[in-house]
Structure formats: structure tokens, C-alpha cells
C-alpha positions as CSV (number, residue, x, y, z in Angstrom):
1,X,-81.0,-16.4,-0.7
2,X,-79.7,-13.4,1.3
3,X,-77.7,-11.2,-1.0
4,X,-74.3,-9.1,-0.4
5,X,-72.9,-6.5,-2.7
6,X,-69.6,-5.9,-2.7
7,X,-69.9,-1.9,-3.8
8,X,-71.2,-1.3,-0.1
9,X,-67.7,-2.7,1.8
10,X,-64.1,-2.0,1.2
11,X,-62.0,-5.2,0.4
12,X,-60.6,-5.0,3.7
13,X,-63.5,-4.7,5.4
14,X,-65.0,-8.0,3.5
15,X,-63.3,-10.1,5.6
16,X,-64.9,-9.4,8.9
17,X,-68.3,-8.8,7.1
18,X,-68.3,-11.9,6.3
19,X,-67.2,-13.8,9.4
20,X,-70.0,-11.7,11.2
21,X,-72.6,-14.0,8.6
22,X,-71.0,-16.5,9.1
23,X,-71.1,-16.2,12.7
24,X,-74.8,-16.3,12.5
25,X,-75.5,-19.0,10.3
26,X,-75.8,-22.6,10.0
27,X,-73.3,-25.2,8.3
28,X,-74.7,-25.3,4.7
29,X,-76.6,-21.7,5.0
30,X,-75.4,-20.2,1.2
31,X,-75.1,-16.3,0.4
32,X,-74.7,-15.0,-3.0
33,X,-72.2,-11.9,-3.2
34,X,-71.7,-10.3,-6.2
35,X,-70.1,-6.5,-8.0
36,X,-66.1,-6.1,-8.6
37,X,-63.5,-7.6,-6.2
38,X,-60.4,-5.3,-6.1
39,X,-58.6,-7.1,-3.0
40,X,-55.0,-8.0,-3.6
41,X,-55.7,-11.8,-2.8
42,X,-58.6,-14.0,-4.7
43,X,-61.8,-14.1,-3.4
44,X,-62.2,-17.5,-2.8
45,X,-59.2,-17.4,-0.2
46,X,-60.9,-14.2,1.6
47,X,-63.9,-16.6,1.5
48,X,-62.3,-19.9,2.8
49,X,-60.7,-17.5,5.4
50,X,-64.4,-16.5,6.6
51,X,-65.0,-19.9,7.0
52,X,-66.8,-20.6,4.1
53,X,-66.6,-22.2,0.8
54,X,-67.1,-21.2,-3.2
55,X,-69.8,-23.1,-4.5
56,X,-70.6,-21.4,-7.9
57,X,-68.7,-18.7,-9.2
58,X,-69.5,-16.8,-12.7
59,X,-68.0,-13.9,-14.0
60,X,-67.6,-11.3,-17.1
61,X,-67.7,-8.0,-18.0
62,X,-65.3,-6.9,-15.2
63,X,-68.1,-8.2,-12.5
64,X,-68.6,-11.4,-10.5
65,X,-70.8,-13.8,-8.8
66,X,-70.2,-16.2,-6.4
67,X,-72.2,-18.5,-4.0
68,X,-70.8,-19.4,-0.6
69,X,-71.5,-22.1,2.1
70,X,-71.3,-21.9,5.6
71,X,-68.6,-24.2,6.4
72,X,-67.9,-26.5,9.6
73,X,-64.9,-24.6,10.8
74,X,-64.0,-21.4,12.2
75,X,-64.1,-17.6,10.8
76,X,-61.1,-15.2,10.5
77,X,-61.2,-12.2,12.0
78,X,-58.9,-9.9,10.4
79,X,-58.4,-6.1,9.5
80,X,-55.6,-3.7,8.0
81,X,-53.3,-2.7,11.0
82,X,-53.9,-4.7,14.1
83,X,-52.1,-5.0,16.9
84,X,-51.7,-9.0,16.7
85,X,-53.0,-11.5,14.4
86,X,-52.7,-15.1,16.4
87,X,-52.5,-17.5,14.2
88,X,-53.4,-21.2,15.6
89,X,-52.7,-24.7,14.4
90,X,-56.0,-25.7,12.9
91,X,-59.7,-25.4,14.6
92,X,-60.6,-27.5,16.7
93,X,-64.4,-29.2,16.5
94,X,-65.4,-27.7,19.4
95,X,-63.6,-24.3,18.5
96,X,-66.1,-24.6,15.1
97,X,-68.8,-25.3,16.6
98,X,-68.5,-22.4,19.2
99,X,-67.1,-20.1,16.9
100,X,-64.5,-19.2,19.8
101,X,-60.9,-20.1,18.9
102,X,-58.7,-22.0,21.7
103,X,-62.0,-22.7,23.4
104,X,-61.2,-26.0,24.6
105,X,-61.9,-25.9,28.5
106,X,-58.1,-27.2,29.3
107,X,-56.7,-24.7,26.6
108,X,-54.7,-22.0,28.4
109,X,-54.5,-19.2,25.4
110,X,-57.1,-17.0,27.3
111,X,-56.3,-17.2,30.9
112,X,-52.7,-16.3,29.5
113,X,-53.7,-13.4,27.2
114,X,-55.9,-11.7,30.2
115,X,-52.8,-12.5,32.6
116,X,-50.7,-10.9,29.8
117,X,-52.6,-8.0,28.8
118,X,-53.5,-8.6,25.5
119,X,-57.6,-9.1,26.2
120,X,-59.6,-8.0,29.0
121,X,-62.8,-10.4,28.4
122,X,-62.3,-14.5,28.7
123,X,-63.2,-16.2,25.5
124,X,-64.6,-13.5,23.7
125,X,-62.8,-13.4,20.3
126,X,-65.2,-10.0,18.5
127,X,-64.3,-8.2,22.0
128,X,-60.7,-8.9,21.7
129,X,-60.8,-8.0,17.7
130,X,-62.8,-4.5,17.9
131,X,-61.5,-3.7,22.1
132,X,-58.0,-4.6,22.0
133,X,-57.4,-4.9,18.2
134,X,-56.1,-8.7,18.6
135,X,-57.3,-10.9,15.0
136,X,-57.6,-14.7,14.9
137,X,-56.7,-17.1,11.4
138,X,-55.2,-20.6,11.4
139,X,-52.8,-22.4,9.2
140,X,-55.5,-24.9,8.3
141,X,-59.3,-23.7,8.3
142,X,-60.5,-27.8,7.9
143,X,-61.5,-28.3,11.8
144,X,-60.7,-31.7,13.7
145,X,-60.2,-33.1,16.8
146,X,-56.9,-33.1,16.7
147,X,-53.9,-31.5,14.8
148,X,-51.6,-34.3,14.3
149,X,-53.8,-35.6,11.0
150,X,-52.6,-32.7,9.2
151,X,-50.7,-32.9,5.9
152,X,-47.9,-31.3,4.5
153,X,-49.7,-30.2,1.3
154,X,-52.1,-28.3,3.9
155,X,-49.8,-26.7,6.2
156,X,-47.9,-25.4,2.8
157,X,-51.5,-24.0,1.6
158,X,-52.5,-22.4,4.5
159,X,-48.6,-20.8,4.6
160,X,-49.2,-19.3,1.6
161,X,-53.0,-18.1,2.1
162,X,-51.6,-17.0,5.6
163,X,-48.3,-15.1,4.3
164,X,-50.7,-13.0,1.5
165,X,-53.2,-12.1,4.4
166,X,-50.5,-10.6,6.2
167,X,-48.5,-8.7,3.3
168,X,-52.1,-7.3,2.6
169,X,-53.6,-6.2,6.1
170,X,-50.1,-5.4,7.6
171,X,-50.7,-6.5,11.7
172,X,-48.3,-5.3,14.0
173,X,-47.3,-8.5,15.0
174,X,-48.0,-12.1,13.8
175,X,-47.9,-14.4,16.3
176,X,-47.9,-18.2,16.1
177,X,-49.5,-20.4,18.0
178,X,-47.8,-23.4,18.3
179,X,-44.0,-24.2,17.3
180,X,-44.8,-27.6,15.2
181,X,-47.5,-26.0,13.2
182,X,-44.9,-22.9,12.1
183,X,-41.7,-25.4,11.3
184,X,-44.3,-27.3,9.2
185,X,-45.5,-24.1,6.9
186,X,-43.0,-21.9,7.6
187,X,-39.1,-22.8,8.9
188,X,-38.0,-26.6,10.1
189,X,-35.7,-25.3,11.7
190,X,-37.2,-22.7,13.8
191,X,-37.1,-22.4,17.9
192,X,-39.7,-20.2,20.5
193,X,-39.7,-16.4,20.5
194,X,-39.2,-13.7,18.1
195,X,-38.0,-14.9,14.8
196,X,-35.1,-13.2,12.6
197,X,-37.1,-13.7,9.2
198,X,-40.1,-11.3,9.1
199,X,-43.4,-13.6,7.8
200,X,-45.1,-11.4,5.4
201,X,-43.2,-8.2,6.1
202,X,-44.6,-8.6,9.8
203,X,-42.4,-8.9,13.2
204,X,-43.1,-12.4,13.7
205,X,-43.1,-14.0,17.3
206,X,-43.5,-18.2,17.7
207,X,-45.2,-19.4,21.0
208,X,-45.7,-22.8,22.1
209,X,-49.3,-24.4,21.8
210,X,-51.6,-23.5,24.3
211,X,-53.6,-26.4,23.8
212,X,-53.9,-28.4,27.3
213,X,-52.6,-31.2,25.6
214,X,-48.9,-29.6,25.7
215,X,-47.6,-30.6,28.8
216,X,-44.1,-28.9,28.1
217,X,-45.4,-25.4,28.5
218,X,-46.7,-24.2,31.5
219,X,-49.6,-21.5,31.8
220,X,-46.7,-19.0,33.5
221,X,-45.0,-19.6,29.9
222,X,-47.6,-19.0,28.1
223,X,-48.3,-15.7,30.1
224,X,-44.4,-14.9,29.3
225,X,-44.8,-14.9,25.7
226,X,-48.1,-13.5,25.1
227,X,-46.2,-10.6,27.4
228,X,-43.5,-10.6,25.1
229,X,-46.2,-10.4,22.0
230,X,-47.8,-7.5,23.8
231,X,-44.6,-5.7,23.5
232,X,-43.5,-6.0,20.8
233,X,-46.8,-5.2,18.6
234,X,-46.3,-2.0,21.5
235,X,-43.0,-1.6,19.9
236,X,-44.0,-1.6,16.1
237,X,-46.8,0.8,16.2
């Protein structure tokens, strides 16, 4: 079983070092990592964010051990300071299974981004994280076909795994992506656009869905928010 030592990464690069195995691997690969986890938030929620899960976990002596598993869903990709952390509904299963988030061929998030100047290369999330400094989470990391079969008790988990990512890695911006899925973990009574109410001590901008499926935004809307994204991570850095 491939190994990982956590003496050789800072906690906040784990994330992404993880996502990159987990990028390569199959659903149900495992990994052992082991040594002295000093991040701010529990391992097992960096680990569930990589889009995997804790299988076995022992520790003493001030050192740790735990087995992951390659889950069915997508990775984050997330680092201190960037520029926008998009955060989506949940995965879809073709999202998972591509490892590309808002891959869906009717979903409109990355003609809108290129139009809007937040990525340069279509469908390519590692480009848009390392090029243009854009990250990608969700509210929920269990994948499905659609997002209407999520519950309450997950949109409130994911709030709270979503809201200690951001207090820890401090992104510019943290933009969500989709109005229904931020008035379920966040505020009921929120609209579109920049919200009052920083989430996680971040400027915090609400789009609609991008999703295909969202006949009430139109791709020129999309492009009008994502513009307004660009600008204001512009404006916070």
C-alpha cells in the first residue's frame, strides 16, 4: 500500500497533495498516511475534502495513522490565498467520474468563466487552480445525479466543513454556485450577488447555478457574475 508522510508537506499543502492521488486512482484504491497533523481542521474533513474517506485511524504518542479510500466523488482543490474558491452544489456523477467539476456538457460555468476572465483553458480545473489561482469544493462531496435528493443534515455538514476551509486557507473571494444550495447551508433568506455577511471571514459573492438545467439564468448572466467575482477577488488582494 503506497505510503505518505505527513513530515514531507505543510498542512496546507495536504490538501492538494492529496487530490493529485486521488486524481490518479481508482474508487476503492487505499493509501496509508501517517506522522503529526497540525492543521487547524481534523484530518478526516481535509480527507473527505480530497475526495476520500477514513477507513482506519490509530493514534498515540502525539503521532497518527490513518487509511484512506478513493471515494466516488470529486477532489477539492484548495490552497492558502486564492483568488476564488467556487463552491458548487454537490458533484455530479459525471463530474466524479471525470474529475472535472461543472462538466456536464449543457453546464455553462466554463464558457462563462473564459468569457469572464477568470480561466483561460475550457474544463481544465488543475490549470485554472495553479494558472489563474481559481479552487473548486462543494457543499456536499456525496456525488449524484441530481441535487434535489440532498438533505438538510448534509447541506448543514458541508456548511460547517466549508466555513472552517475558508477561515483556514483565507481565498479572496468565495463564490457560490448556486442560490438554493447557499439558502440551504448558509442564509434562507439570501438573494444573487455579493452578500453583506462575510462566510468565513471571506467577501462572499452568490451566483445562480450554472447547471443547464436552470433555465432562469442565461449564459450572458452567468458571464455577468463570474465578471463581478473577478472583481471583486481583484479588489481584495
Amino acid at each position: 500500500m503506497e505510503e505518505l508522510d505527513l513530515a514531507r508537506l505543510t498542512p496546507e499543502a495536504t490538501p492538494a497533495a492529496l487530490a493529485q492521488w486521488q486524481r490518479g486512482h481508482a474508487v476503492g484504491d487505499e493509501r496509508r498516511v501517517h506522522g503529526r497533523w497540525l492543521g487547524p481542521v481534523p484530518f478526516a474533513a481535509v480527507a473527505e475534502g480530497a475526495g476520500t474517506e477514513v477507513v482506519d485511524a490509530t493514534e498515540g504518542l502525539g503521532l497518527a495513522q490513518w487509511t484512506i479510500r478513493r471515494a466516488p466523488t470529486l477532489a477539492d482543490l484548495v490552497a492558502p490565498r486564492l483568488a476564488v474558491l467556487m463552491v458548487g452544489l454537490n458533484p455530479s456523477v459525471a463530474a466524479a467520474e471525470a474529475g472535472v467539476p461543472f462538466v456536464g456538457a449543457s453546464n455553462r460555468f466554463w464558457p462563462a468563466a473564459i468569457d469572464a476572465g477568470l480561466v483561460t483553458v475550457d474544463r481544465d480545473p488543475w490549470t485554472a487552480f495553479v494558472h489563474a489561482r481559481v479552487g473548486f469544493t462543494d457543499l456536499v462531496k456525496r456525488a449524484s445525479p441530481r441535487a434535489d435528493g440532498l438533505t438538510a443534515a448534509e447541506y448543514t455538514a458541508g456548511g460547517a466543513r466549508v466555513r472552517a476551509l475558508v477561515e483556514w486557507l483565507a481565498p479572496a473571494v468565495v463564490c457560490f454556485a448556486g442560490l438554493t444550495g447557499y439558502r440551504s447551508a448558509v442564509d434562507r433568506d439570501a438573494a444573487e450577488g455579493e452578500q453583506a455577511e462575510r462566510f468565513g471571514g471571506a467577501p462572499t459573492y452568490v451566483m445562480p447555478n450554472p447547471s443547464g438545467a436552470n433555465a432562469h439564468a442565461s449564459r450572458a448572466d452567468l458571464v455577468a457574475h463570474l465578471t463581478a467575482v473577478r472583481k471583486l477577488a481583484s479588489a481584495s488582494t
